[in-house]
Biopython code that builds the backbone (N, CA, C, O; Angstrom):
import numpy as np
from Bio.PDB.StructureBuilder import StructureBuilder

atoms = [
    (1, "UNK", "N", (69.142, 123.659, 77.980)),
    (1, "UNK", "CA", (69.622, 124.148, 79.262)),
    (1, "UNK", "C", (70.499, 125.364, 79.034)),
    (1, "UNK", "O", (71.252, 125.289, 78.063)),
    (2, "UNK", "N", (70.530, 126.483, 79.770)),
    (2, "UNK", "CA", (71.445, 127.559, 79.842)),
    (2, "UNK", "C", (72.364, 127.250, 80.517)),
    (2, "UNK", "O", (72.307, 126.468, 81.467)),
    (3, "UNK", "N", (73.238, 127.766, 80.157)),
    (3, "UNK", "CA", (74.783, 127.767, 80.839)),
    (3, "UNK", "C", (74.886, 127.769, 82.308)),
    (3, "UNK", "O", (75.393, 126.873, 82.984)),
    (4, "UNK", "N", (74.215, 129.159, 82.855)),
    (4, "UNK", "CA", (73.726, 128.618, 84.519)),
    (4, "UNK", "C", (73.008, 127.704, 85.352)),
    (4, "UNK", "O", (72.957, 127.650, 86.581)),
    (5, "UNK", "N", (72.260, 126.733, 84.157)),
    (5, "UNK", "CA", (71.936, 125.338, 84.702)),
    (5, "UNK", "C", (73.150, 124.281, 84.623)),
    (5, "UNK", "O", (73.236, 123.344, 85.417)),
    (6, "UNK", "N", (73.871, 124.464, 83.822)),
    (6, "UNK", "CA", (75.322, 123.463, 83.274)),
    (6, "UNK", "C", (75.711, 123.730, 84.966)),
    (6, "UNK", "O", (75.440, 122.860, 85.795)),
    (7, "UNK", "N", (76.417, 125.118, 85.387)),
    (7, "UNK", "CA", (77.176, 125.512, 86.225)),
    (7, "UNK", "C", (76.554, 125.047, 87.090)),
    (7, "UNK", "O", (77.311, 124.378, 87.793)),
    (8, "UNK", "N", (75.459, 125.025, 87.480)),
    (8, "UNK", "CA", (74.733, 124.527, 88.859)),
    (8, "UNK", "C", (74.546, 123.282, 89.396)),
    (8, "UNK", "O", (74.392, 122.950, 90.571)),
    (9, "UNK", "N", (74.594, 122.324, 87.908)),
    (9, "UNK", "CA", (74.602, 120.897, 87.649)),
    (9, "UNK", "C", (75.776, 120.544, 88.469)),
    (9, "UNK", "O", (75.640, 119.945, 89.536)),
    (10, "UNK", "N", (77.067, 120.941, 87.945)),
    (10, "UNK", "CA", (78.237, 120.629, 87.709)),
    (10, "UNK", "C", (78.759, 120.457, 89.239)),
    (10, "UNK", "O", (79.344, 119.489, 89.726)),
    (11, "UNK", "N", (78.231, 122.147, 90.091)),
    (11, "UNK", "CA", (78.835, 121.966, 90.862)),
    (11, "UNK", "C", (77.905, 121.132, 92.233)),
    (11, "UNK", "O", (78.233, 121.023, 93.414)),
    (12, "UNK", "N", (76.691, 120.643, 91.536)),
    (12, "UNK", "CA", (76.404, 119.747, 92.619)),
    (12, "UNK", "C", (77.307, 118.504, 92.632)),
    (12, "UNK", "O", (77.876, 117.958, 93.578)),
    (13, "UNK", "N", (77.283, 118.211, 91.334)),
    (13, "UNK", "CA", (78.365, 116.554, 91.216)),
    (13, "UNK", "C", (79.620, 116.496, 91.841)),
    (13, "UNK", "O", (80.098, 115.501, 92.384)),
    (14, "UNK", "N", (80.310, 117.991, 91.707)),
    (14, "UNK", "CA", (81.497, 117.791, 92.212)),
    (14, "UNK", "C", (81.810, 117.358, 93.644)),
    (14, "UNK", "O", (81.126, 117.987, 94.452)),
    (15, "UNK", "N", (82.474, 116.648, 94.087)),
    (15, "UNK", "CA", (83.152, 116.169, 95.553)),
    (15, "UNK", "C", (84.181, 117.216, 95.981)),
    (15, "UNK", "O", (85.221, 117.602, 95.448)),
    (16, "UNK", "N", (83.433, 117.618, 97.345)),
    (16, "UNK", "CA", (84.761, 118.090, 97.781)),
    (16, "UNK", "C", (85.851, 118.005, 98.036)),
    (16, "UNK", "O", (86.058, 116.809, 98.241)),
    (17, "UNK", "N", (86.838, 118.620, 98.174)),
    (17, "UNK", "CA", (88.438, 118.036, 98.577)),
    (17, "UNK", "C", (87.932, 118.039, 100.116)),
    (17, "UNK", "O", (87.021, 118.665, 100.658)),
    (18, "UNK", "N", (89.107, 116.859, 100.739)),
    (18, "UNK", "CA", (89.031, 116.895, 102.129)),
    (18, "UNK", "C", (90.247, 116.183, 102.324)),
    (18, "UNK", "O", (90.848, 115.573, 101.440)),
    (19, "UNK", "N", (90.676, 116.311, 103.836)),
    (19, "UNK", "CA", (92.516, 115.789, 104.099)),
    (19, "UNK", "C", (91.735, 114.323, 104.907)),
    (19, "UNK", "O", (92.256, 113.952, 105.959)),
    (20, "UNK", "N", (90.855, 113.766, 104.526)),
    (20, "UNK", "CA", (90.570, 112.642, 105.138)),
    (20, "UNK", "C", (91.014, 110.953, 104.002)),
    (20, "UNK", "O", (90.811, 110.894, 102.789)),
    (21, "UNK", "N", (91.431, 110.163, 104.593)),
    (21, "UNK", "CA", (91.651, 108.869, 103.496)),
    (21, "UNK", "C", (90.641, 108.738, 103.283)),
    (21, "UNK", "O", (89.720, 109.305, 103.872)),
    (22, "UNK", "N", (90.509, 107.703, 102.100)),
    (22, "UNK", "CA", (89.420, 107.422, 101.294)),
    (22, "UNK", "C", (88.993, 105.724, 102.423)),
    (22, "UNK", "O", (89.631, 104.911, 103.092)),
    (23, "UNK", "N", (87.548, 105.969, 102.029)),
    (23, "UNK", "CA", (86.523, 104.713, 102.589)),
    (23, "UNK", "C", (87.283, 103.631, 101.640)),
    (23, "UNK", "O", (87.215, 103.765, 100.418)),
    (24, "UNK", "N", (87.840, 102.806, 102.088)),
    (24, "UNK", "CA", (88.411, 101.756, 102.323)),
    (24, "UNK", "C", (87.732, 100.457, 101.503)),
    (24, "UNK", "O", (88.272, 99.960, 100.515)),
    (25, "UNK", "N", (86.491, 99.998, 102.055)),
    (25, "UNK", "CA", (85.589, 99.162, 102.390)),
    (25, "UNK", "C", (84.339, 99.666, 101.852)),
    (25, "UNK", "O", (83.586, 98.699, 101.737)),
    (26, "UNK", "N", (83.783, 100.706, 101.478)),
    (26, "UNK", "CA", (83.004, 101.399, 100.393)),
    (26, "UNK", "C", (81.596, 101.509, 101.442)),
    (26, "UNK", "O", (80.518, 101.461, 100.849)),
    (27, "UNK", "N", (81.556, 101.648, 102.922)),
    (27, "UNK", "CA", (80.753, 101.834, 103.765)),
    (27, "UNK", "C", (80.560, 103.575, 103.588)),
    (27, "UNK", "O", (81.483, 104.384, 103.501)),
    (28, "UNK", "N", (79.035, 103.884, 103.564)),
    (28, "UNK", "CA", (78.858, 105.053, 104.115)),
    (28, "UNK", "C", (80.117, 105.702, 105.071)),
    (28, "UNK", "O", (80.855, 104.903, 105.647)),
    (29, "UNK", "N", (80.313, 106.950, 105.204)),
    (29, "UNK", "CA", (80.795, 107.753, 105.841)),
    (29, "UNK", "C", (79.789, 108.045, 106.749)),
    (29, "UNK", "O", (79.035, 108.941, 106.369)),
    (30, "UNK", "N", (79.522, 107.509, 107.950)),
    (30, "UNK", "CA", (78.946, 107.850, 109.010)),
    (30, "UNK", "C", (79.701, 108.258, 109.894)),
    (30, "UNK", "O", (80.845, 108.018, 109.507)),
    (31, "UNK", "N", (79.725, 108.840, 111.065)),
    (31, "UNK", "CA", (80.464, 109.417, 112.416)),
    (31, "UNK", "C", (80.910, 108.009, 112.761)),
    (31, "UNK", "O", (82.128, 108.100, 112.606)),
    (32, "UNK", "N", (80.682, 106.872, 113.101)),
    (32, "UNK", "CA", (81.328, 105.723, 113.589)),
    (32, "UNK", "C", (82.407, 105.582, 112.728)),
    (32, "UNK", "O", (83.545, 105.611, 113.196)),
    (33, "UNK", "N", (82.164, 105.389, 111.185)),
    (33, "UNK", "CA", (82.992, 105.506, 110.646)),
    (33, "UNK", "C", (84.570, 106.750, 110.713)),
    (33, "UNK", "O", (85.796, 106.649, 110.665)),
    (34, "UNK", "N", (83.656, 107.711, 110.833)),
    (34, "UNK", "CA", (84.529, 108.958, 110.494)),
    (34, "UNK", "C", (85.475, 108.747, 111.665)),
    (34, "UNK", "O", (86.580, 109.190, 111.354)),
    (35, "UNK", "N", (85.463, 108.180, 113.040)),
    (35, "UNK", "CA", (86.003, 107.662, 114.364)),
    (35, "UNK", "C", (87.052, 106.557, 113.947)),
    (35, "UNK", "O", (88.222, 106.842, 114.205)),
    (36, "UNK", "N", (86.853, 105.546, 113.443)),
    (36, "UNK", "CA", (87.544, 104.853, 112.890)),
    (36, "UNK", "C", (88.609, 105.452, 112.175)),
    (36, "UNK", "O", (89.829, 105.337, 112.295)),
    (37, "UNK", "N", (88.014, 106.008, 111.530)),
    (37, "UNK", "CA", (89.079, 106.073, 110.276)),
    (37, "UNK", "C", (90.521, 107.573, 111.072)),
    (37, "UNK", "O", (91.592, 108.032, 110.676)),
    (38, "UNK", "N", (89.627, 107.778, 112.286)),
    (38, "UNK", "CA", (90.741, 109.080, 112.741)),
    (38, "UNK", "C", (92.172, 108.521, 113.470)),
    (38, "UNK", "O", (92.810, 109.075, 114.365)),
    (39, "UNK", "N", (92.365, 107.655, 113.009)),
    (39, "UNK", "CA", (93.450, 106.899, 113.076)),
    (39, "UNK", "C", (94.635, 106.761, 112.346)),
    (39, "UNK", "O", (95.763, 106.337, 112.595)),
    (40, "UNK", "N", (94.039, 107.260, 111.328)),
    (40, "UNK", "CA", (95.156, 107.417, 110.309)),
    (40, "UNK", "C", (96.501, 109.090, 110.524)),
    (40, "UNK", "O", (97.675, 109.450, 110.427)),
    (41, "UNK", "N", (94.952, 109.560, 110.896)),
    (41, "UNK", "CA", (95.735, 110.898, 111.360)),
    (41, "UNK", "C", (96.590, 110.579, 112.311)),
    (41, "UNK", "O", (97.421, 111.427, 111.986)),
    (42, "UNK", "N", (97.265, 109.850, 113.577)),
    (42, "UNK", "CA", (98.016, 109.362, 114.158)),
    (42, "UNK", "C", (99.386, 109.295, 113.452)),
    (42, "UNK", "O", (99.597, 108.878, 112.313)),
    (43, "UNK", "N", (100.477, 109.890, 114.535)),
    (43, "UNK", "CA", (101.471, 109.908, 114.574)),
    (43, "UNK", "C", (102.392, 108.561, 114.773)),
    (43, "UNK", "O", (102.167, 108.065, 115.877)),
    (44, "UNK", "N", (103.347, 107.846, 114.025)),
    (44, "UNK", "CA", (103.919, 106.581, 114.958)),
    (44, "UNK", "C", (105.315, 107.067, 114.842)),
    (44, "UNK", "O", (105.616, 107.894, 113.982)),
    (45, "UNK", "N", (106.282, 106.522, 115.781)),
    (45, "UNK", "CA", (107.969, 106.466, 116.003)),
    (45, "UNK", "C", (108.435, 105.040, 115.005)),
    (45, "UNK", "O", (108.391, 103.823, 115.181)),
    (46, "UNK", "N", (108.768, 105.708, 114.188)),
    (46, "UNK", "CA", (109.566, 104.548, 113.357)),
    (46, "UNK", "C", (111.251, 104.289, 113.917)),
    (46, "UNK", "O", (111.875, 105.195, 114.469)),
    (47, "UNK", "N", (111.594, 103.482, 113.771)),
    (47, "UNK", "CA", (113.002, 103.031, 114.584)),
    (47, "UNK", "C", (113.729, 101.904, 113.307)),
    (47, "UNK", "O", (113.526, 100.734, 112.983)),
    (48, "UNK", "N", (114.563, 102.899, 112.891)),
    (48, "UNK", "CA", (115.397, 102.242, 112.183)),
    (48, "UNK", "C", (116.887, 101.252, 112.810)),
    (48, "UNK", "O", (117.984, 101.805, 112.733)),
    (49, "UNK", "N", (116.834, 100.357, 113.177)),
    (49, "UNK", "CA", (117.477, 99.395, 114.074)),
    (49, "UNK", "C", (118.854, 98.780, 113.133)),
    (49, "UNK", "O", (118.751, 97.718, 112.519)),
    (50, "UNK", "N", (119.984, 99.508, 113.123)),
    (50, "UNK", "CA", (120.880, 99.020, 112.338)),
    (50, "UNK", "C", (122.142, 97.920, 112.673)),
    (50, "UNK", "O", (122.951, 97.367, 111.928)),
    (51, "UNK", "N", (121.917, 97.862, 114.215)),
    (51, "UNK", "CA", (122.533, 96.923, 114.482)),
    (51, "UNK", "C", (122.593, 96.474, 116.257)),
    (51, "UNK", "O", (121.908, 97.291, 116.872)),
    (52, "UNK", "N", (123.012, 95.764, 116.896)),
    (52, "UNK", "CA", (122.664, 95.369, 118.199)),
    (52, "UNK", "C", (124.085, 95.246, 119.254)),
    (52, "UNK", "O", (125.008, 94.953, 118.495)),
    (53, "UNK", "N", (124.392, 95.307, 120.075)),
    (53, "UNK", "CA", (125.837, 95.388, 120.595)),
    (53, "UNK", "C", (125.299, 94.447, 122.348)),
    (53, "UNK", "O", (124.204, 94.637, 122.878)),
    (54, "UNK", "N", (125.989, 93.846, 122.708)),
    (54, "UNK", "CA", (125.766, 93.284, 123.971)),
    (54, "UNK", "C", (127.098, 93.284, 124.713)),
    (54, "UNK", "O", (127.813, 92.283, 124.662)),
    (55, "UNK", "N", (127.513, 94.527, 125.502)),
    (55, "UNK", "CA", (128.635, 94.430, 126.050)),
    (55, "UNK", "C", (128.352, 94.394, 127.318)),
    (55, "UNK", "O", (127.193, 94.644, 127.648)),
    (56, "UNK", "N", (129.284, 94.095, 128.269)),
    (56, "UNK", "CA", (129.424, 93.363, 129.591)),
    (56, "UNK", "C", (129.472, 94.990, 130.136)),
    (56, "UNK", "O", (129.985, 95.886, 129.466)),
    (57, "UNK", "N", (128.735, 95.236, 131.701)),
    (57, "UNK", "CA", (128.667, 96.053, 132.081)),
    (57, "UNK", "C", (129.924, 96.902, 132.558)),
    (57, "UNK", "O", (129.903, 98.066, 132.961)),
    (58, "UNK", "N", (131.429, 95.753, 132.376)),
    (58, "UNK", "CA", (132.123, 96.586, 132.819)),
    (58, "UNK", "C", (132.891, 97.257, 131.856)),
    (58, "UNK", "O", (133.735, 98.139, 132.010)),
    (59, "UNK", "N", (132.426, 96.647, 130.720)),
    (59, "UNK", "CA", (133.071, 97.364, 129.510)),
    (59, "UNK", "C", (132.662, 98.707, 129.041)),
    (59, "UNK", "O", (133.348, 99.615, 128.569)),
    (60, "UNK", "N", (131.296, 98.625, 129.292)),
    (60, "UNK", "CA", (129.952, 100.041, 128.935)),
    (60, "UNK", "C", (131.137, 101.067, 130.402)),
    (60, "UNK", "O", (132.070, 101.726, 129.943)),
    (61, "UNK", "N", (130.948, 101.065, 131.906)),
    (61, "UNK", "CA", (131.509, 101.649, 132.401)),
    (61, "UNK", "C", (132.819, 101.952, 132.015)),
    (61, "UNK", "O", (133.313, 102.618, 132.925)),
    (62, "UNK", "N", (133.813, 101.746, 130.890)),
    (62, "UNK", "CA", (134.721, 102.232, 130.624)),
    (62, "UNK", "C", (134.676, 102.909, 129.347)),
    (62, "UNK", "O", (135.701, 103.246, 128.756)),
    (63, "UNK", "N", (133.441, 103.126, 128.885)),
    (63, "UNK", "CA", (133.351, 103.760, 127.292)),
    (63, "UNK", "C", (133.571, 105.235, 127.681)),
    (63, "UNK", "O", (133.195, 105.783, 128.717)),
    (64, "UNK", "N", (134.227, 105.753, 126.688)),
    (64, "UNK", "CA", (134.747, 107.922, 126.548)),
    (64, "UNK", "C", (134.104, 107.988, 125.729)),
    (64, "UNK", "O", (133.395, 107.179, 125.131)),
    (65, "UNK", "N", (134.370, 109.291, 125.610)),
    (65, "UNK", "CA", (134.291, 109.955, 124.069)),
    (65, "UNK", "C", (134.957, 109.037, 123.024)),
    (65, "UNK", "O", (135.700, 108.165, 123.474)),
    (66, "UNK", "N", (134.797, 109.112, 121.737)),
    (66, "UNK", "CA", (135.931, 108.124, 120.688)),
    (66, "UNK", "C", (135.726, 106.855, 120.690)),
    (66, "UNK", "O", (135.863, 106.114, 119.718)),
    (67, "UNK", "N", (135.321, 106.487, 121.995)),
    (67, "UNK", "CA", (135.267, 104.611, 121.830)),
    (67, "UNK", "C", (134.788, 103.978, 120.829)),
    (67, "UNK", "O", (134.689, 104.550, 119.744)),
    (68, "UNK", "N", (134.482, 102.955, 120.963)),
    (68, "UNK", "CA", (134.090, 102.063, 119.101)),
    (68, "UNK", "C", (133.022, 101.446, 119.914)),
    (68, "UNK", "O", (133.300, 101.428, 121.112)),
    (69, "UNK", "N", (131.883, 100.937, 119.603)),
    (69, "UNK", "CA", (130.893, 100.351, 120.311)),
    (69, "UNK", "C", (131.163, 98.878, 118.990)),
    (69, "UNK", "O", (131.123, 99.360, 117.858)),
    (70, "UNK", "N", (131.314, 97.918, 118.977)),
    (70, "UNK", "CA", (131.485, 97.100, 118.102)),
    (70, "UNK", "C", (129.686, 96.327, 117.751)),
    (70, "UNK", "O", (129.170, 95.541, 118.546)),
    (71, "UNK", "N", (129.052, 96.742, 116.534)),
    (71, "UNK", "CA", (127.834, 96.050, 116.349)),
    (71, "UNK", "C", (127.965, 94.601, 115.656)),
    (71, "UNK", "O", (129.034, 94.315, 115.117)),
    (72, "UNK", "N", (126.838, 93.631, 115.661)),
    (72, "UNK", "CA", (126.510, 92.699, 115.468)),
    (72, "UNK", "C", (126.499, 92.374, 113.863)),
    (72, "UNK", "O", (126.484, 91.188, 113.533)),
    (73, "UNK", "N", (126.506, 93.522, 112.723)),
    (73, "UNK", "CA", (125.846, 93.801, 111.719)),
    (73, "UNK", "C", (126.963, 94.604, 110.745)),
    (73, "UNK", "O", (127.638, 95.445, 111.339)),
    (74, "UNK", "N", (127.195, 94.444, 109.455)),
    (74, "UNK", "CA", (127.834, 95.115, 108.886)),
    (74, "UNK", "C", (127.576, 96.322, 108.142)),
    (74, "UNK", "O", (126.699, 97.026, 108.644)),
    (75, "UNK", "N", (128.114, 96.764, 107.055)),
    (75, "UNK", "CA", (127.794, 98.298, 106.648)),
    (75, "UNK", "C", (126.579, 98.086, 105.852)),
    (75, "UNK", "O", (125.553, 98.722, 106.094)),
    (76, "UNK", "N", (126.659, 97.149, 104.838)),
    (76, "UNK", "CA", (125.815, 97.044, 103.485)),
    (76, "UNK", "C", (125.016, 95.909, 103.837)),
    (76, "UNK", "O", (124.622, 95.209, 102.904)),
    (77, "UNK", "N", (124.492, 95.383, 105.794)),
    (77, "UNK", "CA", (123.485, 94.571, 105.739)),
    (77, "UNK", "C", (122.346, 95.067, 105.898)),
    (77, "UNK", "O", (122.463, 96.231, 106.283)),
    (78, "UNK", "N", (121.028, 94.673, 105.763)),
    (78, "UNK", "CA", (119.974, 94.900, 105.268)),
    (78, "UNK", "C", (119.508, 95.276, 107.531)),
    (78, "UNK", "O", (119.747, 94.658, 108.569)),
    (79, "UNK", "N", (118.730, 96.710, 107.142)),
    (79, "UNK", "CA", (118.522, 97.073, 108.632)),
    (79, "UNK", "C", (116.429, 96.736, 108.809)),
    (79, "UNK", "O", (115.608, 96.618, 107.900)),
    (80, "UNK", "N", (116.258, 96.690, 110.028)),
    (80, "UNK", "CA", (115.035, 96.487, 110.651)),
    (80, "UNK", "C", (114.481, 97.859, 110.086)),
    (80, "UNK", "O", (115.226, 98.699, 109.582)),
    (81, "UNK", "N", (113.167, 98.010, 110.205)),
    (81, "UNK", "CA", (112.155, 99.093, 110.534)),
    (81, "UNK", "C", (111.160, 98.721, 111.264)),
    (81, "UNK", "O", (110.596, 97.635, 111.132)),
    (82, "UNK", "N", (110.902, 99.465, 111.978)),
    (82, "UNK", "CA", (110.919, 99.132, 113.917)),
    (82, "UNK", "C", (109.025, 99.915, 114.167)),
    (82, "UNK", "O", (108.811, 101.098, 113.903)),
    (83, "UNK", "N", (108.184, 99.198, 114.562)),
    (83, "UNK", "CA", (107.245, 100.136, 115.088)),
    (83, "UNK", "C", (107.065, 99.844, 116.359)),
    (83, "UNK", "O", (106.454, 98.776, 116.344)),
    (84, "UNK", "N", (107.302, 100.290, 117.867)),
    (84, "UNK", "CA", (107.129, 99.704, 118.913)),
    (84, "UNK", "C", (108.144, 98.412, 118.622)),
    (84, "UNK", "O", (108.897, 98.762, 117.714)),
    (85, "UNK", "N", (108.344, 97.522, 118.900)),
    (85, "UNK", "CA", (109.303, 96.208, 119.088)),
    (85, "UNK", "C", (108.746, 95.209, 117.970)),
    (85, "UNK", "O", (109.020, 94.009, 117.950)),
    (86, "UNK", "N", (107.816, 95.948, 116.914)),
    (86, "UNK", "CA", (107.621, 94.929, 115.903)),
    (86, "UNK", "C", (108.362, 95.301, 114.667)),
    (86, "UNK", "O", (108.185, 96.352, 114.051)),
    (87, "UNK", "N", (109.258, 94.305, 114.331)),
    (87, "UNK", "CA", (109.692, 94.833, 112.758)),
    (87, "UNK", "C", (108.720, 94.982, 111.752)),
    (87, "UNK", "O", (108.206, 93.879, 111.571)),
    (88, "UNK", "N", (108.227, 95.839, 111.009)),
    (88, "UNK", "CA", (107.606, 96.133, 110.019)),
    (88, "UNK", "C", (108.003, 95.856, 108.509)),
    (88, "UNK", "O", (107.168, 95.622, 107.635)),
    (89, "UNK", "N", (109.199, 95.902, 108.328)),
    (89, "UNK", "CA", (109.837, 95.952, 106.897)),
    (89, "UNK", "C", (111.604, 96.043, 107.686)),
    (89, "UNK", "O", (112.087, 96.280, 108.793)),
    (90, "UNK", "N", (112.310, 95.509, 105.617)),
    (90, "UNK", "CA", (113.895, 95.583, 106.513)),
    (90, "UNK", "C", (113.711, 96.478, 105.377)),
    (90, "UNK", "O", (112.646, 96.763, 104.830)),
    (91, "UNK", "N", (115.601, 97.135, 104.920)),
    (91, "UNK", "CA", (115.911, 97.594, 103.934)),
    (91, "UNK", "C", (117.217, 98.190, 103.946)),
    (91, "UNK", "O", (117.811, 98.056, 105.016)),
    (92, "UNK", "N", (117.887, 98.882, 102.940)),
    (92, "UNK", "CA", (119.533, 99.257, 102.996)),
    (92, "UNK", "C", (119.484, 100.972, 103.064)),
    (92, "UNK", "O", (119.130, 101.740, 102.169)),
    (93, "UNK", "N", (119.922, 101.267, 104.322)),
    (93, "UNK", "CA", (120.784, 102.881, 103.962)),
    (93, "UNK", "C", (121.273, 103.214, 102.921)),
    (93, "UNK", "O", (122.177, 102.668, 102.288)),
    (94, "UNK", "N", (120.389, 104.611, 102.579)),
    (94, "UNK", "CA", (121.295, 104.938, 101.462)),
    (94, "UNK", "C", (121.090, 106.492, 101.562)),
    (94, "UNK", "O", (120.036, 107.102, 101.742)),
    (95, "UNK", "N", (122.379, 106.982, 101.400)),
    (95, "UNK", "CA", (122.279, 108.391, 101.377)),
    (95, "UNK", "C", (121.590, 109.206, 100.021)),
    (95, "UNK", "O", (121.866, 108.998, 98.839)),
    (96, "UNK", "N", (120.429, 110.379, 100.673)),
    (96, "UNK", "CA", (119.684, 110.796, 100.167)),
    (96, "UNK", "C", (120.736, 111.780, 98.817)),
    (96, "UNK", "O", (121.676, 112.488, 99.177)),
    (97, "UNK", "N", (120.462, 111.676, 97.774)),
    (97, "UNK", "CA", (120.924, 112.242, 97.020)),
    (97, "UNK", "C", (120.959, 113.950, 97.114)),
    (97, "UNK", "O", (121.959, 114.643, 97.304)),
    (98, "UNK", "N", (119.697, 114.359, 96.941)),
    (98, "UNK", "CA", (119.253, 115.904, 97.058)),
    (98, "UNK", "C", (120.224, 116.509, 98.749)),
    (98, "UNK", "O", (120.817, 117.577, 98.905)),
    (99, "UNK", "N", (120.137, 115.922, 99.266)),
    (99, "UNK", "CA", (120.487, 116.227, 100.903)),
    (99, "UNK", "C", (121.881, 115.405, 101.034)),
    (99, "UNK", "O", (121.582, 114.317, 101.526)),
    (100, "UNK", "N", (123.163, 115.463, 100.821)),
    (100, "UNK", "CA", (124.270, 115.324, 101.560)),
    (100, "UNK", "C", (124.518, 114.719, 102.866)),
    (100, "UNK", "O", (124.637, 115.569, 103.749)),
    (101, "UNK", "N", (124.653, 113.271, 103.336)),
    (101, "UNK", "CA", (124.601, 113.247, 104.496)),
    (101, "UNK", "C", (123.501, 112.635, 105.286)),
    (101, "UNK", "O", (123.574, 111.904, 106.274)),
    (102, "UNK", "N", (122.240, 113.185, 104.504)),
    (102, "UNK", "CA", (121.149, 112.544, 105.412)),
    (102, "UNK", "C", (120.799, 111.306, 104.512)),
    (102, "UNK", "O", (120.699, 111.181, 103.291)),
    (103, "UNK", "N", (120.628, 110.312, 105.714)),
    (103, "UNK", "CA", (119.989, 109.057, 105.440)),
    (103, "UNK", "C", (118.751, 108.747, 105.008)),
    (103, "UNK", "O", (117.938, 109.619, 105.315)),
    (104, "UNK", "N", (118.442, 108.127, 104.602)),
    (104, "UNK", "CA", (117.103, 107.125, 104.253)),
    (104, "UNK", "C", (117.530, 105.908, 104.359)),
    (104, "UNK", "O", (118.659, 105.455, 104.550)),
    (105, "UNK", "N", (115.883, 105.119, 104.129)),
    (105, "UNK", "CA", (116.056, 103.870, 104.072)),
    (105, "UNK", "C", (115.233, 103.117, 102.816)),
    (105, "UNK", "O", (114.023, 103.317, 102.922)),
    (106, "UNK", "N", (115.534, 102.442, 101.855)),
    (106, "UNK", "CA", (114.860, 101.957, 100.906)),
    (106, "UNK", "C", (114.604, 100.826, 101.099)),
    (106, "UNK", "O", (115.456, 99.938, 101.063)),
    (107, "UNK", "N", (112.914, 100.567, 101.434)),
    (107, "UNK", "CA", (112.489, 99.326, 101.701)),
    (107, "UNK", "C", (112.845, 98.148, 100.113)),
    (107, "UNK", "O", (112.854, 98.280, 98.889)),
    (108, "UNK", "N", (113.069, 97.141, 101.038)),
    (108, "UNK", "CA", (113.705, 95.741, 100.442)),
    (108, "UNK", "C", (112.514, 94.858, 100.318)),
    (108, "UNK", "O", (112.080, 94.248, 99.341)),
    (109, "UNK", "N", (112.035, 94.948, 101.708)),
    (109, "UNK", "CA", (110.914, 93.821, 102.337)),
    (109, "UNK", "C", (109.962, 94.162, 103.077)),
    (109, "UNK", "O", (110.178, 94.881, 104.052)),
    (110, "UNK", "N", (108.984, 93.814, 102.836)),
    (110, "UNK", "CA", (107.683, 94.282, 104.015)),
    (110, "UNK", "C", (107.154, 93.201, 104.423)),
    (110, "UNK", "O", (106.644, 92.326, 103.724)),
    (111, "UNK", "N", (107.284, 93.234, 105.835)),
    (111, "UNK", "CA", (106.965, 91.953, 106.876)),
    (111, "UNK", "C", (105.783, 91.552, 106.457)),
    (111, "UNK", "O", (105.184, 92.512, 105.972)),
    (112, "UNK", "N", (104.883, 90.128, 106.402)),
    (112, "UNK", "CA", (103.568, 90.094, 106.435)),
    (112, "UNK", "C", (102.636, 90.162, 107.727)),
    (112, "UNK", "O", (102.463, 89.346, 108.632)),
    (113, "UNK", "N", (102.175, 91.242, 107.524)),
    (113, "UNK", "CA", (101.373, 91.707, 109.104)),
    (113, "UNK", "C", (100.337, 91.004, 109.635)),
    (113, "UNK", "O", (99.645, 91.367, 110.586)),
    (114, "UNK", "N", (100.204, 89.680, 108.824)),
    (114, "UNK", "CA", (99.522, 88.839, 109.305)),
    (114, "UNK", "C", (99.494, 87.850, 110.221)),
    (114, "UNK", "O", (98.504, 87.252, 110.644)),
    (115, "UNK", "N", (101.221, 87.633, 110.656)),
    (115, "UNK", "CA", (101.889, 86.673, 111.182)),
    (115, "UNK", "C", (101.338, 87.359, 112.741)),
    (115, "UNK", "O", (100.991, 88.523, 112.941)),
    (116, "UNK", "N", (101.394, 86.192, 113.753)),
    (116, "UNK", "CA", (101.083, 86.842, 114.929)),
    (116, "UNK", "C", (102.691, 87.461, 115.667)),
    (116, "UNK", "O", (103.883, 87.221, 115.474)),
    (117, "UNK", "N", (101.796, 88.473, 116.691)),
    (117, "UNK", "CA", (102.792, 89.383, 116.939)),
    (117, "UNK", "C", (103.749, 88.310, 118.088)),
    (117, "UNK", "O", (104.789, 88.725, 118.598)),
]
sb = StructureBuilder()
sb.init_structure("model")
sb.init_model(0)
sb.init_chain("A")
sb.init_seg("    ")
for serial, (resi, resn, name, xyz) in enumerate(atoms, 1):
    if name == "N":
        sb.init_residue(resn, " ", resi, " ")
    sb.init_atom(name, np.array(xyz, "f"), 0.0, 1.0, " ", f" {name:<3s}", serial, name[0])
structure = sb.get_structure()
């Protein structure tokens, strides 16, 4: 074989790159499929839930500026991660090293998503 058969070989085998996840379940990539799977591309609101407060309405009508809202939860307890009203995972705040200030959260636990909702 000449070198321009190698090259021609080669680049039939190769797979293209693509920003799509990988088949899962090892089904053809068909359009039903490709529908399915456009889900991933989806955006969700994660809600980091660090603590809960239940004050009496006449107390909320007297909150200023400065007030203390008193939570349920302490500094170093382990917080929710929230998708819609389902907890997903808990874990502990911890300030991002590289970034000053900004938070993260380092998962502890991941709910089993099997349990009914």
């Amino acid at each position: 074989m000449t070198d321009e058969t190698d090259d021609a070989l080669d680049a039939e085998t190769e797979t293209p790159a693509t920003d799509e996840p990988p088949i899962l379940d090892g089904r053809e990539a068909t359009d039903e499929n490709r529908h399915r799977r456009a889900i991933f591309d989806l955006s969700v609101e994660v809600v980091i839930a660090v603590g809960r407060a239940r004050p009496k309405i006449k107390d909320l009508l007297h909150l200023r500026r400065d007030s203390l809202l008193t939570l349920d939860s302490k500094v170093d307890d382990p917080v929710d991660i929230m998708v819609g009203k389902r907890v997903i995972a808990r874990g502990q705040l911890q300030e991002l090293d590289d970034a000053p200030g900004q938070l993260g959260v380092r998962l502890t636990e991941i709910v089993d998503m099997a349990e009914p909702f």
